[in-house]
C-alpha positions in Angstrom: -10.5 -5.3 -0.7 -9.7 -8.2 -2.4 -12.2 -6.4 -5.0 -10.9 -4.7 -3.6 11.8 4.7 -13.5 12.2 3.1 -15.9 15.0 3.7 -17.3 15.4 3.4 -21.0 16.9 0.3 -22.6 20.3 0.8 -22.4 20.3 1.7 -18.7 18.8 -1.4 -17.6 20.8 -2.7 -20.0 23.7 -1.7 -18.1 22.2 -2.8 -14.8 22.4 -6.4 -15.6 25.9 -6.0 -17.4 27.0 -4.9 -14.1 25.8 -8.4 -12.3 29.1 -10.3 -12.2 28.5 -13.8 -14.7 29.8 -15.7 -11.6 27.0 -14.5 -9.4 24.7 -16.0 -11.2 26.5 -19.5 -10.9 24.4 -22.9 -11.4 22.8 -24.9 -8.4 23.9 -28.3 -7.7 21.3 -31.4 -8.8 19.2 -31.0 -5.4 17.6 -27.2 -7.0 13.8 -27.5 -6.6 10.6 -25.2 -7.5 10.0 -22.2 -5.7 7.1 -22.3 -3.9 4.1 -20.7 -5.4 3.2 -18.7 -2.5 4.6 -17.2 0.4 2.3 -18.8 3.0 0.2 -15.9 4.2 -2.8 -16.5 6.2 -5.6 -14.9 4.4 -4.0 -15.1 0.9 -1.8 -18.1 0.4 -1.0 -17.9 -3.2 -0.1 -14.5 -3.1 3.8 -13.9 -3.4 6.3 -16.7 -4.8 9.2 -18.4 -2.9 12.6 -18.5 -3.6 13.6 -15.3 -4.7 13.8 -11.8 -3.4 13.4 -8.6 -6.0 15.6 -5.6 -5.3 14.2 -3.6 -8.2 11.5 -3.4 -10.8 12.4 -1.4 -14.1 9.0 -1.3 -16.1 9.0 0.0 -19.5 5.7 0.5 -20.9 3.6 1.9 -23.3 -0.5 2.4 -23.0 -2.8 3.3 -25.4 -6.2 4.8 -23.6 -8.6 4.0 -26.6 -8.1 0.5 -26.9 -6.9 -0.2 -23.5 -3.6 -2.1 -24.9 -0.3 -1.8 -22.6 2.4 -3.4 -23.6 5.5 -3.9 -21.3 9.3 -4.8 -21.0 9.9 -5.8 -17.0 13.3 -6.1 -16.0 13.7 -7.8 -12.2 16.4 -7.5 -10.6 16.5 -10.2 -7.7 19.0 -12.8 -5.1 18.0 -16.7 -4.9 17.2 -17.3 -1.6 17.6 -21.1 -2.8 18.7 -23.7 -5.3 16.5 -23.2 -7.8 15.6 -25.3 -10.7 12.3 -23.2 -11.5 10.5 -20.3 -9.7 6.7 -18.3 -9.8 6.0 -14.8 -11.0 2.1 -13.2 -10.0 1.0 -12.2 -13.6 -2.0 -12.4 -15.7 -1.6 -10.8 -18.9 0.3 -12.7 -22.1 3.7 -12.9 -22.3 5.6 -13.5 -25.6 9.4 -13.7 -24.1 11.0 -14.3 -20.5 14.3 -14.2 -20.2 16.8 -15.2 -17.0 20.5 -13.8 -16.8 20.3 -12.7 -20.7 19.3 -16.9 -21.9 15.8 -17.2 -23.0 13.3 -19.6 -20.4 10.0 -21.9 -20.6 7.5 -20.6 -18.9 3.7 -21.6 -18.4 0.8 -20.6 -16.9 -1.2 -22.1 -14.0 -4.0 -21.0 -11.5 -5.5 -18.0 -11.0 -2.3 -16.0 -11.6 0.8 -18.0 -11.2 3.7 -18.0 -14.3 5.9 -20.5 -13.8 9.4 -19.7 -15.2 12.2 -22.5 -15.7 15.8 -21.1 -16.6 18.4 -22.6 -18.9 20.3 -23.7 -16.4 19.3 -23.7 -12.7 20.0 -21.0 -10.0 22.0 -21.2 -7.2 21.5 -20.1 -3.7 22.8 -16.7 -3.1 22.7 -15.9 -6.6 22.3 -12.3 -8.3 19.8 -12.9 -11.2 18.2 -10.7 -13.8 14.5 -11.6 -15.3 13.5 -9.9 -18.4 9.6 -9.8 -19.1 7.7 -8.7 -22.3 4.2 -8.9 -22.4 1.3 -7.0 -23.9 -2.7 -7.2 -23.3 -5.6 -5.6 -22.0 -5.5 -5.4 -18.3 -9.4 -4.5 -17.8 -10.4 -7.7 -19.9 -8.4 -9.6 -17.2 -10.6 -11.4 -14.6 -9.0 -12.7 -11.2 -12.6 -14.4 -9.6 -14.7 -12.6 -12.0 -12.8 -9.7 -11.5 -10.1 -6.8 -12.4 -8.3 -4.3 -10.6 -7.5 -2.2 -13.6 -10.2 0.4 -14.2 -10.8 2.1 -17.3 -11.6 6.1 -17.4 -13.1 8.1 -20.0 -9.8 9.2 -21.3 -7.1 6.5 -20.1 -6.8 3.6 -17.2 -6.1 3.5 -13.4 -5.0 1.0 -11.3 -5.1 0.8 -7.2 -6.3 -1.8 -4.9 -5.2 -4.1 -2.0 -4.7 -6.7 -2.1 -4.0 -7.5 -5.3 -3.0 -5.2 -8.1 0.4 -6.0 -9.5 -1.1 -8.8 -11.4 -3.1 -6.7 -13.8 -0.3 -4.8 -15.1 3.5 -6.2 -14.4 5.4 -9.8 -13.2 6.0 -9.2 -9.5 6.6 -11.0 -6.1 3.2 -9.8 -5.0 3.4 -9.9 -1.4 4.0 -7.1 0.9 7.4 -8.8 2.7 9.1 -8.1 -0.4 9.4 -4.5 -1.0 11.7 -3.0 -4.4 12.8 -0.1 -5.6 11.1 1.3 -8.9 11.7 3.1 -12.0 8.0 3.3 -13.9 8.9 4.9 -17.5 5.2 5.1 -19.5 4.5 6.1 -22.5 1.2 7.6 -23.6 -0.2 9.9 -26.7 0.5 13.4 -26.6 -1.7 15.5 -24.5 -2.3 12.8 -22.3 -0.4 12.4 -19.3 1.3 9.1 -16.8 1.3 8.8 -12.8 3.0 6.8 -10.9 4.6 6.9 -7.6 8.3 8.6 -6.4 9.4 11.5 -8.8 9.3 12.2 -12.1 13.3 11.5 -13.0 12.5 13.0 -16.7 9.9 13.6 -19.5 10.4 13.1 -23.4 8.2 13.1 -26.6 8.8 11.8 -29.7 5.9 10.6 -32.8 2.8 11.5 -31.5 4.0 9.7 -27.9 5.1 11.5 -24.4 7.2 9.2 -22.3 7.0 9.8 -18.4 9.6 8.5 -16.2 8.9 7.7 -12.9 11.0 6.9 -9.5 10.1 5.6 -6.6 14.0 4.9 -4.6 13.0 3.4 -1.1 11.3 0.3 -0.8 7.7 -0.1 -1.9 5.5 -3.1 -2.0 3.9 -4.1 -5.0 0.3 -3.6 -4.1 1.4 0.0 -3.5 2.9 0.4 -6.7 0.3 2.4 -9.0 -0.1 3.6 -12.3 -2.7 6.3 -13.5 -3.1 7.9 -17.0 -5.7 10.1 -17.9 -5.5 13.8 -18.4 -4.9 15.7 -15.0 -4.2 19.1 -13.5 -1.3 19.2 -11.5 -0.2 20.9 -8.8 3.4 20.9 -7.6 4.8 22.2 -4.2 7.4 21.6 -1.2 7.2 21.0 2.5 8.7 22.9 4.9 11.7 20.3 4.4 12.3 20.6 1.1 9.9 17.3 0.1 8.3 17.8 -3.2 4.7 17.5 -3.3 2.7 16.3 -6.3 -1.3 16.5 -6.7 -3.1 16.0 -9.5 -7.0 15.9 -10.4 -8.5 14.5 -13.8 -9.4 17.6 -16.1 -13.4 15.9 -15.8 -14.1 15.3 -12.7 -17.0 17.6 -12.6 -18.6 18.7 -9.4 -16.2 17.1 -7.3 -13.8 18.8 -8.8 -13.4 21.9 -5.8 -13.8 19.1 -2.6 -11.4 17.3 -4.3 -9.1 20.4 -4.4 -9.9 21.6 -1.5 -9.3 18.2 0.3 -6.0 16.9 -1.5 -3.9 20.4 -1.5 -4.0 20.2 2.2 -1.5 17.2 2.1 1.1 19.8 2.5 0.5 21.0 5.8 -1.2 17.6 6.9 2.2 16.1 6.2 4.2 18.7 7.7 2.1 17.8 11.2 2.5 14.1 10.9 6.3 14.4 10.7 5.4 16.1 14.3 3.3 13.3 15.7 5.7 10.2 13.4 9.4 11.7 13.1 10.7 12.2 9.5 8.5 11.4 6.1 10.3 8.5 4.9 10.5 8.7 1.0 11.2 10.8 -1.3 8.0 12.4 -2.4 4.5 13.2 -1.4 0.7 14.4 -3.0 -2.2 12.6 -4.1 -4.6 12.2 -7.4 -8.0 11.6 -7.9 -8.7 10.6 -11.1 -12.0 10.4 -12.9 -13.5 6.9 -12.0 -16.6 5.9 -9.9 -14.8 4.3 -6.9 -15.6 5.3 -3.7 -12.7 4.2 -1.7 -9.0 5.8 -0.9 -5.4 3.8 -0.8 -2.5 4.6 0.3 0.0 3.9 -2.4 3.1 4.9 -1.8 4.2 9.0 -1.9 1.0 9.1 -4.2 -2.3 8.2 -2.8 -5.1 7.5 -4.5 -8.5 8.8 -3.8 -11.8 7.4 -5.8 -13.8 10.3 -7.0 -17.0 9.2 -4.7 -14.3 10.3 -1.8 -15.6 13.2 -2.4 -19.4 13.1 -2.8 -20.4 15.1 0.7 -18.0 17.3 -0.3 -14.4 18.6 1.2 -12.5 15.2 2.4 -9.8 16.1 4.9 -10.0 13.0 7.3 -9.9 10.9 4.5 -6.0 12.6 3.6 -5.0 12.3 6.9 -5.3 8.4 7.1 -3.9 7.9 3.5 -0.7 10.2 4.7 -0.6 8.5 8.0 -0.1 5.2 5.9 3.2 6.2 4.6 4.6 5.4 7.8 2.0 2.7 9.2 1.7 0.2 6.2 3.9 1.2 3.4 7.4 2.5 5.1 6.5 -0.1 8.2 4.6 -2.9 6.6 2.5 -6.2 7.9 4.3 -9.3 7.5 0.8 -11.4 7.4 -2.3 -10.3 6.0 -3.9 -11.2 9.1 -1.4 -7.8 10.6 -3.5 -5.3 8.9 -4.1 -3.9 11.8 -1.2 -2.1 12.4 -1.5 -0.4 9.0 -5.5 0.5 9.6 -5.3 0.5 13.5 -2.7 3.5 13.5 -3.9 5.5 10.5 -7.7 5.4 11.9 -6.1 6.9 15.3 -4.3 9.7 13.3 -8.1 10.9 12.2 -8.4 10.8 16.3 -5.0 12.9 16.7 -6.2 15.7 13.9 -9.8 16.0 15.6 -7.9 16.5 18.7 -5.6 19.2 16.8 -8.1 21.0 15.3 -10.2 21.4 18.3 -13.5 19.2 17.0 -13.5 16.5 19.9 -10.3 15.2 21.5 -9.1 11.4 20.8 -10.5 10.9 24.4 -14.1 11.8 23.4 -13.8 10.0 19.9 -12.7 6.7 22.5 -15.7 7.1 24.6 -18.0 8.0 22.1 -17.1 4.2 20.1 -17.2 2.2 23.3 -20.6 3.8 24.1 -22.5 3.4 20.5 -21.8 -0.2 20.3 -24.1 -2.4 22.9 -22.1 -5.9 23.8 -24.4 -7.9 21.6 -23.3 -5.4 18.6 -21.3 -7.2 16.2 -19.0 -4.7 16.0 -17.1 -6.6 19.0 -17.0 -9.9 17.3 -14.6 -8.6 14.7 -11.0 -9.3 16.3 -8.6 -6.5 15.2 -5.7 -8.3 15.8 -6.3 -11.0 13.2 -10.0 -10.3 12.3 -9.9 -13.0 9.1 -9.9 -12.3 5.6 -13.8 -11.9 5.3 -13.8 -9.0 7.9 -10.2 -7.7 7.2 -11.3 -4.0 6.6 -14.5 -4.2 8.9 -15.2 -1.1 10.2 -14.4 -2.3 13.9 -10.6 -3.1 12.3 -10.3 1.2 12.5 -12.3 1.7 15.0 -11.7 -0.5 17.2 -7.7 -0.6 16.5 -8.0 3.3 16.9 -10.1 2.5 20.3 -7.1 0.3 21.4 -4.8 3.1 21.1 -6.3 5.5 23.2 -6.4 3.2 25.6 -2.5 2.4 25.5 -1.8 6.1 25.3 -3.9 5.8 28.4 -2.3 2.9 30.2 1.4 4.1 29.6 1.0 7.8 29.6 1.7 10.1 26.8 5.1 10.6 27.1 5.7 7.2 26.7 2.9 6.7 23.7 3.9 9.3 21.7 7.4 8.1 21.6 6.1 4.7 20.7 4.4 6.4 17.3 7.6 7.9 16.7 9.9 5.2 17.9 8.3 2.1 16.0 8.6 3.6 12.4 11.9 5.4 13.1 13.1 1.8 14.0 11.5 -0.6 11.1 11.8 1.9 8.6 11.5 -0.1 5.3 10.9 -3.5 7.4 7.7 -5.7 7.8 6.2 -6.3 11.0 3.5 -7.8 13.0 0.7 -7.2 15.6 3.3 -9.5 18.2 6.1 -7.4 17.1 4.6 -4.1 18.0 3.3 -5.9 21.0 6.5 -6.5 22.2 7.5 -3.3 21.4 5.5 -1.4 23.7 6.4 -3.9 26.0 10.1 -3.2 26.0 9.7 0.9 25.0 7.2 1.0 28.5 9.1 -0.9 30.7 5.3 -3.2 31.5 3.8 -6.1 30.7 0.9 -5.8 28.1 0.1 -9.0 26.9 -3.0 -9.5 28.6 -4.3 -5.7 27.7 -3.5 -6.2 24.3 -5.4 -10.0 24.1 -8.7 -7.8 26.0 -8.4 -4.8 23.2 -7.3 -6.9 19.9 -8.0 -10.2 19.9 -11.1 -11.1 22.1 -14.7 -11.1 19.7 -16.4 -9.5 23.0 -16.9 -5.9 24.2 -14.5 -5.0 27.0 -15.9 -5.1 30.1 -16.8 -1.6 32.1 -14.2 -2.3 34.4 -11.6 -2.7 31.6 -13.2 0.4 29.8 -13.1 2.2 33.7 -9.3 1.4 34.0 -8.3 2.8 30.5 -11.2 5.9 29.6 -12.1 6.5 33.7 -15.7 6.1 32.6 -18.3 4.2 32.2 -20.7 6.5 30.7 -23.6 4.6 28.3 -24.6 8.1 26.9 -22.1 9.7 25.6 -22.1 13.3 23.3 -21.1 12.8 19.6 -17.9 14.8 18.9 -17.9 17.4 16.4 -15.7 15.3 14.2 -17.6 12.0 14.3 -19.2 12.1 11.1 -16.5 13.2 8.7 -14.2 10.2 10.7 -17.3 7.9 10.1 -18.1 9.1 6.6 -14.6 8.1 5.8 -15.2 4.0 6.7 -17.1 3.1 3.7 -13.9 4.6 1.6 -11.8 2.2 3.3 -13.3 -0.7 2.2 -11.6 -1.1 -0.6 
């Protein structure tokens, strides 16, 4: 997948006035760079060191016909050391940067690293403000030949994973450091600006509508999206008082009733996850498809997004349930390491399993035995390790269903009682935290009372088929045949949308 509110000027004005001068006090002569990335496995330039952002506050303003956006970004972040300069993950040009109010040198350098030196250097511990204004035309910005921002017939949309912040605002773009955001854009009249959280307020003024968006838990910046285009939208609220926003570009022509049809379920699909994951944790929910070719879905956060293609064979329900399932495995719970992804895909691939189960088209058990059973031992499907699969195969097909297939077999192992308390238990507990396969292992471990090390190594992490007597001990069969469930195909048509 590697193609895979802003508040106006004077509020985030008075956000920074409100940062004490003295927090912002000067390291001693031993500050050094931040590192330029945060280490991770798969991606190791990804992210920056030193620093930890608390919020973003984008102010922007996109024109559809020429593709221009042109942004203020105000972070608000702690130094987490001395600091005598430190990375941002941008691409577009920037005419000014700007650390605790004093203007700062700043240079570009590989694929998407700007490196920003302050007046002065930071000290550890530090409350900083960095002010970002830039302008440029994200689509004509290639990352490996390549852009995340995709232009639409009447505007721009951008959502991808792994990498998305680049094309559009300065960011610490790594999952382990999560903000809170307020996403004010402003676009011509009759055309309209999505972005994730709720929409704090709405203005216009010359010929220009300003939309203010917030999103007030923490969100990760490859989860952070931005859509404009013209859109009907639908507005609703769960059974708790959670508003829910949907919208559907105005052209997306035959698609247009699946996509309807699929998206305004998200209600009630929601509604039934808080049953099987405890409380939604943020403070909206809905979904848009906008009017571009893709063919794959992401979960970005209380808004996810679903290509247009999603929607090809028609009405797209599985496909909502995993995005939804996301908010709570990936984007309120989130990996720590690329190389985690499986429990973000792992979990929402098993919620498809749970909703077959619910709506009486084949139960999780049957989806179990009918995977084990299709793939022969010499399919490559086994080679793929879900527990750290490797960046080329990180959203392989095996990654779902073979982290799905795990599942079962845990719900099997320690009982349901016990399992089910574990889906609620483990985002209830790391709500807003980053986690990893080892930490969920140990989880279970503790939550169950028994050892599962070694069943976890035979389900995750070996590139071989489990043996019959493994697949006897956790499914009680050992059946080579096996009859496809009712639900099979609209779980499987779903894969191809997930790799991103």
């Amino acid at each position: 997948m590697r193609h895979r509110l802003l508040v106006p000027g004077a509020a985030a004005l008075s956000l920074m006035l409100a940062i004490p001068a003295s927090a912002a006090g000067h390291a001693d002569l031993h500050s050094t760079p931040g590192a330029p990335g945060v280490g991770d496995s798969y991606y190791p330039e990804s992210g920056n060191g030193g620093y930890d952002v608390s919020h973003y506050d984008l102010r922007l303003k996109y024109q559809p016909k020429t593709d221009l956006l042109e942004g203020t970004a105000t972070l608000l972040a702690r130094t987490t050391q001395d600091l005598s300069r430190f990375n941002l993950d941008f691409g577009l040009k920037v005419s000014e940067i700007r650390v605790n109010g004093k203007k700062a040198a700043y240079t570009s350098s590989g694929k998407h690293e700007l490196e920003v030196t302050p007046a002065t250097p930071l000290a550890k511990g530090a409350q900083i403000s960095v002010v970002v204004r830039y302008a440029g035309k994200p689509s004509e910005l290639k990352i490996d030949g390549y852009s995340a921002w995709a232009r639409t017939p009447d505007g721009g949309v951008v959502a991808q994973e792994p990498d998305a912040a680049v094309w559009w605002f300065p960011s610490n773009d790594h999952p382990t450091d999560k903000a809170t955001y307020d996403i004010s854009v402003a676009v011509p009249d009759g055309t309209q600006a999505l972005s994730n959280g709720v929409l704090a307020s709405q203005s216009s003024k010359l010929g220009w509508t300003r939309y203010n968006w917030r999103s007030d838990k923490p969100q990760a910046t490859y989860l952070t999206t931005l859509a404009v285009g013209k859109f009907d939208v639908t507005t609703d609220k769960t059974a708790n008082g959670l508003p829910v926003i949907n919208a559907v570009s105005k052209d997306l022509g035959a698609n247009t009733g699946s996509a309807w049809a699929s998206i305004e379920r998200t209600t009630e699909i929601t509604e039934w996850l808080e049953s099987v994951f405890g409380a939604y944790p943020f403070n909206a929910v809905g979904g848009y498809v906008p009017n571009v070719p893709a063919g794959y879905a992401l979960e970005t956060q209380t808004r996810p997004f679903y290509g247009k293609k999603a929607f090809d064979r028609g009405t797209n329900v599985s496909v909502v349930v995993h995005e939804l399932a996301h908010q709570w495995y990936g984007d309120s719970v989130s990996l720590k390491d690329w190389k985690d992804i499986w429990i973000n895909e792992g979990f929402a691939a098993y919620s498809q399993w749970l909703w077959s189960e619910k709506e009486g088209e084949g139960t999780a058990q049957e989806l179990a035995d009918y995977v084990y059973a299709q793939h022969p031992a010499d399919d490559a499907f086994w080679t793929v390790k879900p527990g750290d699969p490797g960046a080329e195969n990180q959203f392989d097909g095996a990654v779902y269903d073979r982290g799905a297939l795990t599942l079962q077999a845990l719900r099997n192992k320690v009982g349901d009682q016990v399992f089910f308390d574990l889906l609620k238990s483990w985002p209830t507990e790391n709500k807003y935290g980053n986690a990893s396969v080892a930490d969920f292992v140990r989880f279970a471990e503790k939550k169950s009372g028994t050892s599962l090390t070694a069943f976890f190594d035979t389900w995750l992490f070996q590139p071989s088929k489990p043996s019959a007597g493994a697949a006897k001990q956790a499914f009680g069969t050992q059946a080579k045949h096996v009859a496809e469930p009712a639900s099979w195909r609209k779980i499987a048509a779903t894969h191809d949308i997930h790799g991103h």
